[in-house]
C-alpha positions in Angstrom: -32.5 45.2 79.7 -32.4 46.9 76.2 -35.1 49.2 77.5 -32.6 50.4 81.0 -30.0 50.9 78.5 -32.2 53.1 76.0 -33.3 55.1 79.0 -30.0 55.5 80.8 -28.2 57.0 77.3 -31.6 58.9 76.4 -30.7 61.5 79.0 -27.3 60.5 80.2 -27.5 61.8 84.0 -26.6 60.3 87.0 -27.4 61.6 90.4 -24.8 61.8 93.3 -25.3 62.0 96.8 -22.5 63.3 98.6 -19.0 65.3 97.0 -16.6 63.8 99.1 -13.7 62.1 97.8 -16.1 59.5 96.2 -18.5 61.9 95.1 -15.8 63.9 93.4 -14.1 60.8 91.8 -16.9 59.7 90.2 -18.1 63.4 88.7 -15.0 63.0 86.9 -15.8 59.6 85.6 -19.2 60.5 84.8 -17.6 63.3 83.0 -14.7 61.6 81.7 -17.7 59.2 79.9 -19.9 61.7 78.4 -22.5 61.6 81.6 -24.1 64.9 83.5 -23.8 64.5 86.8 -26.8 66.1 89.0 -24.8 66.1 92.6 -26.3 66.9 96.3 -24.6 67.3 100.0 -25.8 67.1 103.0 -23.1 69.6 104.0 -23.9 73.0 101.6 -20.4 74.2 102.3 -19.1 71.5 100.4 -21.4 72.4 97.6 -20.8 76.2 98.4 -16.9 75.5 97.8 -17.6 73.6 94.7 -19.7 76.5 93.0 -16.7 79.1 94.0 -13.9 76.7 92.8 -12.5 76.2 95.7 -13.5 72.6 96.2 -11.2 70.6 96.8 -9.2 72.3 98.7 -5.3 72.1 99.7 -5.9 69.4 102.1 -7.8 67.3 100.4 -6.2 67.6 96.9 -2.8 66.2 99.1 -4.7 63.3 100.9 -6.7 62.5 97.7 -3.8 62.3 95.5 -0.2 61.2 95.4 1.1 64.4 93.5 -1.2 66.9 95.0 -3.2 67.5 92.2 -6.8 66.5 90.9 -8.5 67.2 87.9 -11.1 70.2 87.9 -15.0 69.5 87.2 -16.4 70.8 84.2 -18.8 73.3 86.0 -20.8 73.7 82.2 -21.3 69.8 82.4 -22.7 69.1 85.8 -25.6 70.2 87.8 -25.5 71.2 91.5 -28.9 70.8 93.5 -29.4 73.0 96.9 -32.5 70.6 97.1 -32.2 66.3 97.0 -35.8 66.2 95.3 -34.2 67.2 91.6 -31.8 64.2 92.3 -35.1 62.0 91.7 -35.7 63.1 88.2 -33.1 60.5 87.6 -33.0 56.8 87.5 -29.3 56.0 88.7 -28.3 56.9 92.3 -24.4 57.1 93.6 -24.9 56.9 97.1 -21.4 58.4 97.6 -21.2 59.0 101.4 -20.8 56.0 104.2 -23.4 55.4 106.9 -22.7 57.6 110.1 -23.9 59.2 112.8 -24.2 62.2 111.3 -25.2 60.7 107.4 -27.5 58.0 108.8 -28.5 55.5 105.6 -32.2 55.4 107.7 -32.9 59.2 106.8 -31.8 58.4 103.4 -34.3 55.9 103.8 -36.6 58.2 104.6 -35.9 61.0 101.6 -36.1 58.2 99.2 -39.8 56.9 101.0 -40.9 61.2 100.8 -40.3 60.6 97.3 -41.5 57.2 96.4 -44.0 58.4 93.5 -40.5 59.0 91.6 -38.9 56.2 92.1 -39.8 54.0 88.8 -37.3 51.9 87.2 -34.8 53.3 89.7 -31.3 52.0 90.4 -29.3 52.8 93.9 -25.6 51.6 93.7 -23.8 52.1 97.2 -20.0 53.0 96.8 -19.1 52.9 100.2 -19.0 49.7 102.6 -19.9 49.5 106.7 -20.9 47.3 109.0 -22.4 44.2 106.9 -25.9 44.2 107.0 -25.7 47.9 107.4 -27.5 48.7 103.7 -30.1 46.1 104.1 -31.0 46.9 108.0 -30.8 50.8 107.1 -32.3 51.3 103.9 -33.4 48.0 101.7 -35.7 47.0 104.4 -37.3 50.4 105.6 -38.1 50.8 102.0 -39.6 47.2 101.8 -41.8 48.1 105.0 -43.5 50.6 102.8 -44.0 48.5 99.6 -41.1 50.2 97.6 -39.2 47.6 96.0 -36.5 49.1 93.6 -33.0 48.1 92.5 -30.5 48.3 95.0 -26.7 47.4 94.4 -22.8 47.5 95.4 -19.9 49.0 93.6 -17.7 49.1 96.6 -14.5 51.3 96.1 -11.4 50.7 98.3 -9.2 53.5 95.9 -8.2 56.3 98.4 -6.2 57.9 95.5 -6.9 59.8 92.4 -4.2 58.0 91.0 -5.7 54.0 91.7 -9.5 55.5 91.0 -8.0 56.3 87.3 -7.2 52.6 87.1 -8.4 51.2 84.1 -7.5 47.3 84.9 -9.2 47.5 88.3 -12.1 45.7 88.9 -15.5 46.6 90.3 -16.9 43.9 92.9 -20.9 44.4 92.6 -23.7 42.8 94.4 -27.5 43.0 94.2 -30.9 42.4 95.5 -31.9 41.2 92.4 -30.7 39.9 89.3 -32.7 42.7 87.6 -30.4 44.9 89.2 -27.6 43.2 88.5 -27.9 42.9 85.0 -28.6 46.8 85.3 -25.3 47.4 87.4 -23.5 46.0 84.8 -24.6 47.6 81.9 -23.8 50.9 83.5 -20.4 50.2 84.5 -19.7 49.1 80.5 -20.5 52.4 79.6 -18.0 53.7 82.0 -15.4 51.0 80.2 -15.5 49.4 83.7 -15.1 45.4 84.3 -17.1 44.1 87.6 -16.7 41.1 89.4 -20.3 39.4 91.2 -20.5 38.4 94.7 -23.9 36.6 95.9 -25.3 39.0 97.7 -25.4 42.4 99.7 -23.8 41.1 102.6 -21.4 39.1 101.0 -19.7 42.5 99.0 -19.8 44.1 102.3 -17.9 41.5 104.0 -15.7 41.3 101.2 -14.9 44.9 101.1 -14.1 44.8 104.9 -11.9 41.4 104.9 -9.9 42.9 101.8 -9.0 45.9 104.1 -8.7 44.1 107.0 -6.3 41.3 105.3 -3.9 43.9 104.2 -3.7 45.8 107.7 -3.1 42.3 109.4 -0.5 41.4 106.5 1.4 45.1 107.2 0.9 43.6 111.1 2.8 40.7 110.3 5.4 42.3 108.4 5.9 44.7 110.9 6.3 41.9 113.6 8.8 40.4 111.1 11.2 43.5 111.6 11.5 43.7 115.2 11.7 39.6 115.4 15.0 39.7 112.9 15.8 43.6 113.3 18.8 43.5 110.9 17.3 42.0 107.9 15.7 44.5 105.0 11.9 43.3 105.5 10.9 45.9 102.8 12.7 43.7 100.3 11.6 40.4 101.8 8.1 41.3 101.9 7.6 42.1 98.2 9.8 39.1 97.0 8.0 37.0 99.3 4.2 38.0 98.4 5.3 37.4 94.4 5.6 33.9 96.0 2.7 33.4 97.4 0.0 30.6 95.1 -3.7 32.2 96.1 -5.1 30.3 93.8 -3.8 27.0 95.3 -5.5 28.5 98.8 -7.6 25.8 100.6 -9.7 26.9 103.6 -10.6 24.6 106.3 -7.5 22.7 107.8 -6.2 21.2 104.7 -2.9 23.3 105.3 -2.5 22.8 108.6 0.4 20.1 108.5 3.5 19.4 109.9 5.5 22.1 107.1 3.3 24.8 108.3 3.5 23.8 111.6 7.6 23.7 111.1 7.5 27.1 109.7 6.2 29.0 112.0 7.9 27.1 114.8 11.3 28.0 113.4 10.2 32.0 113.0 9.7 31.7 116.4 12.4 30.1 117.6 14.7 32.1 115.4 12.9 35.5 116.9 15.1 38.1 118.6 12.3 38.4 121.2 8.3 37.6 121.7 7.5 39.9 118.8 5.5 37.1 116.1 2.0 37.2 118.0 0.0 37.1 115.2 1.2 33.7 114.0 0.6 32.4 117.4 -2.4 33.4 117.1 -2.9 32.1 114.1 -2.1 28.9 115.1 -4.0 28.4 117.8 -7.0 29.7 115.9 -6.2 26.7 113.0 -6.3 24.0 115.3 -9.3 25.0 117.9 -11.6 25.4 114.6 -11.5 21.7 114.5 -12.5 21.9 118.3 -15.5 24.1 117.2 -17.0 21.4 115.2 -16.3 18.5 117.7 -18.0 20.9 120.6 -20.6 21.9 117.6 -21.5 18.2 117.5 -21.6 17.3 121.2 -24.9 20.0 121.4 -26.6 18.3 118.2 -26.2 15.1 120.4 -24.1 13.4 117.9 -22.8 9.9 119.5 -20.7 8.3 116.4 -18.0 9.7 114.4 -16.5 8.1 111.2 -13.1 9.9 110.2 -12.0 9.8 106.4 -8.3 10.1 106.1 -5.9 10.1 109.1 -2.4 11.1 107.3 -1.7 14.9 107.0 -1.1 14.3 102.9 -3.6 13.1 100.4 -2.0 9.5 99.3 0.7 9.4 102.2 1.6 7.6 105.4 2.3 10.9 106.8 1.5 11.3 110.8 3.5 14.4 111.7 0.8 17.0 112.8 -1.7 15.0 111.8 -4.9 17.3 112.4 -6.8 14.0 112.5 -5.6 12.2 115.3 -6.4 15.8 117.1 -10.0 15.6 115.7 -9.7 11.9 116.5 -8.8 12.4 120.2 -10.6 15.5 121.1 -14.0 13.4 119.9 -12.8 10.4 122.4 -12.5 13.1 125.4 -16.1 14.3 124.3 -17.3 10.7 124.9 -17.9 10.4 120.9 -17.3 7.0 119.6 -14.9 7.4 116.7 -14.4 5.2 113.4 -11.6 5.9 111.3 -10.7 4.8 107.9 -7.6 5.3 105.7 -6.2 2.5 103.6 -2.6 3.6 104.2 -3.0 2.0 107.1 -3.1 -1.4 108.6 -5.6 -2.4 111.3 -2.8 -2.5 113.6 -1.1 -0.1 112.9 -4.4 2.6 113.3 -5.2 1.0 116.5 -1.3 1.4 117.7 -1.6 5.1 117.2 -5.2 5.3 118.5 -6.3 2.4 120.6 -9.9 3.8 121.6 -10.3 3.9 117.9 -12.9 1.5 115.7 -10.9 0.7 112.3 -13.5 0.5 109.7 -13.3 -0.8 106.1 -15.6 0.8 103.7 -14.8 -1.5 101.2 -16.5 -4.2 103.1 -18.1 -2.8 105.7 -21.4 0.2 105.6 -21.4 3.4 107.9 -23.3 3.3 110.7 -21.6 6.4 112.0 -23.8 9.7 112.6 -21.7 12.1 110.5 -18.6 11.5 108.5 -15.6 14.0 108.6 -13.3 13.7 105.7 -10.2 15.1 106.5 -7.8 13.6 103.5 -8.2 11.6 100.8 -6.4 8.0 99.8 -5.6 7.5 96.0 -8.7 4.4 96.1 -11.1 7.4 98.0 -10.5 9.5 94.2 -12.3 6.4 92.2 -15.5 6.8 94.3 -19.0 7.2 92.6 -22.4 7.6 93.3 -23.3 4.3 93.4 -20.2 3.6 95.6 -21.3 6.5 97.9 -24.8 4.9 98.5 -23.4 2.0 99.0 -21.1 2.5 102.0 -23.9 4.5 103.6 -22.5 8.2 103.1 -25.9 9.4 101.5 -27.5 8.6 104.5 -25.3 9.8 107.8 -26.8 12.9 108.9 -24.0 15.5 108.6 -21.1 15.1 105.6 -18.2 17.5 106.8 -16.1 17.7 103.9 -12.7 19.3 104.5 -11.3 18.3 100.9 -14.7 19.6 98.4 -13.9 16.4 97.0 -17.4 15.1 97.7 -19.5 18.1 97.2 -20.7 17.5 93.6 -22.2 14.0 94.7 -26.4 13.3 95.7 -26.8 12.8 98.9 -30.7 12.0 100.9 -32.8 14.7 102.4 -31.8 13.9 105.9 -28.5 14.3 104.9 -26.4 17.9 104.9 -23.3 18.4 103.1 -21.2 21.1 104.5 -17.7 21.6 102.8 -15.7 23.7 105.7 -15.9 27.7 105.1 -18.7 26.9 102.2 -21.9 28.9 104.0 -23.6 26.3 104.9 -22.2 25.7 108.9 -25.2 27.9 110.0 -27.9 24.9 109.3 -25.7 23.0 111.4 -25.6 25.5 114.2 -29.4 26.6 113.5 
């Protein structure tokens, strides 16, 4: 990529489409790193009110920054096109405005496809996020209809402030259609003394972008909720004591947390509630223990007739029962008319088929699976010495769907015929497909 490098810092110019607040923020980066920016609007007042000085103006400069002031483009160092085609004398593209209505990516599309004999070696970095799918349905894939394949990618900004875009220890997530562009993505952003984070795909930013946002309205949701249920305590303070407190990095997905502490928790906040105010961990709730319905009701369409469960306590290594989600999974699967087989050696024979009669205790030690699919829920201190030849042995290579709710088992071989899905890992849509 020596040769994108040698090309980008030959000239040094980056086009921008669009001067609103992400248009203007990154003028001033440019800027700030030695680039000319060539900039074009759809809306010529905006670039009107640029040329005169009086862009931003006294709105904007309050709603863009937390003091009310912004720093002025150098007008000497910048290049303001009444027409998009002199944006396409260069190679890197800000597209700086989100799809709308009134900005729709598709005529974008379009400009770029009137001016495809320009468009060598050419980079496209969107700043803004929509709907996901949005940049591939709306401008990657009009482009591919008419044999253009350049380099498209995602620098997704979520700043809203002068202040946070000035940032220096924030990172940019990127994405890609290519690896190409990637590699390309990066390299710019290092000459802007930027650090960037890679997601998988397109898609994958967008959804990330939108499920950051949308975590931190429903967490200010919560919070909010919190106040009215215990009106006289200082939730301001609470809140920021009590996110210092909280492990991400411990976070498993799937219904590993859901237990009998969690459980506990939220049924005390509720109980302790000055009124019916904590809907969202209701909510929440409910929506932890009917994903394990999803899969059971997921496997009754594929047909499945046999079930062998992995794990029964709600702790790895315990005789734990209290909110066990597998004896849920264990009895919803009965209902269904799905013959169940359930092993956990921190249990007895009896003492499995005490708590769940219509049950089939099975001993992989002695015994193979004959089950369908396998749903490992926990995992026994004898489960953690398993190997590949152990694996093969029992018959877990060869059940037809491995849903893993630990990732304990996801590095292992498994057959063809056999899918491995760890839950939240991507892979449920071959199962639903």
């Amino acid at each position: 990529m020596t040769s994108f490098q040698d090309a980008l810092l030959s000239r040094k110019r980056i086009s921008i489409w669009g001067v609103g607040y992400l248009g203007y923020t990154s003028v001033l980066r440019l800027q700030d790193s030695g680039f000319t920016p060539s900039v074009y609007d759809f809306n010529k007042t905006r670039l009107n009110n640029l040329l005169d000085g009086s862009y931003p103006n006294k709105e904007q400069l309050n709603s863009w920054s937390k003091k009310g002031k912004i720093p002025t483009v150098d007008m000497q160092k910048i290049e303001v096109c009444n027409d998009y085609s002199s944006l396409f004398s260069n190679n890197i593209h800000l597209i700086s405005f989100p799809n709308t209505e009134k900005f729709d990516y598709i005529e974008l599309a379009n400009v770029f496809i009137r001016n495809k004999d320009k468009l060598k070696n050419t980079l496209v970095i969107f700043q803004s996020s929509g709907i996901p799918k949005t940049i591939e349905q709306k401008f990657s894939n009009i482009l591919k209809k008419e044999n253009i394949n350049i380099s498209i990618a995602t620098v997704f900004r979520s700043d809203w402030t002068i202040e946070t875009f000035f940032n220096k220890d924030s990172k940019r997530v990127i994405s890609a259609n290519s690896e190409d562009a990637i590699v390309q993505t990066k390299i710019f952003l290092r000459l802007l003394d930027l650090c960037a984070v890679e997601l998988k795909s397109i898609e994958e930013a967008e959804i990330y972008e939108n499920s950051k946002n949308a975590l931190n309205y429903t967490m200010i949701a919560f919070f909010n909720q919190l106040s009215l249920s215990y009106p006289h305590i200082d939730v301001n303070v609470l809140s920021k004591e009590l996110l210092k407190d909280i492990d991400v990095d411990d976070l498993s997905l799937g219904v590993s947390n859901v237990d009998y502490k969690s459980e506990q928790s939220i049924e005390n906040l509720l109980r302790g509630s000055s009124d019916d105010f904590l809907t969202i961990l209701k909510e929440a709730n409910s929506t932890n223990i009917s994903f394990l319905f999803y899969y059971v009701n997921l496997l009754k369409a594929k047909n499945i007739n046999s079930v062998t469960i992995i794990g029964l306590s709600s702790y790895n290594n315990l005789k734990d029962l209290r909110f066990s989600p597998s004896v849920m999974l264990a009895e919803y699967l009965h209902k269904e008319n799905i013959k169940v087989d359930i092993y956990d050696e921190n249990f007895t024979q009896k003492e499995l088929l005490t708590i769940l009669p219509f049950c089939n205790y099975i001993d992989i030690n002695s015994e193979k699976i004959s089950s369908d699919v396998v749903i490992v829920m926990s995992l026994s201190k004898e489960s953690l010495f398993f190997n590949q030849e152990k694996i093969d042995n029992i018959g877990l290579s060869d059940v037809k769907y491995i849903l893993d709710n630990t990732g304990f088992f996801k590095d292992f071989k498994y057959n063809t015929n056999c899918l491995y899905h760890q839950l939240c890992d991507g892979n449920l849509v071959k199962i639903v497909e």
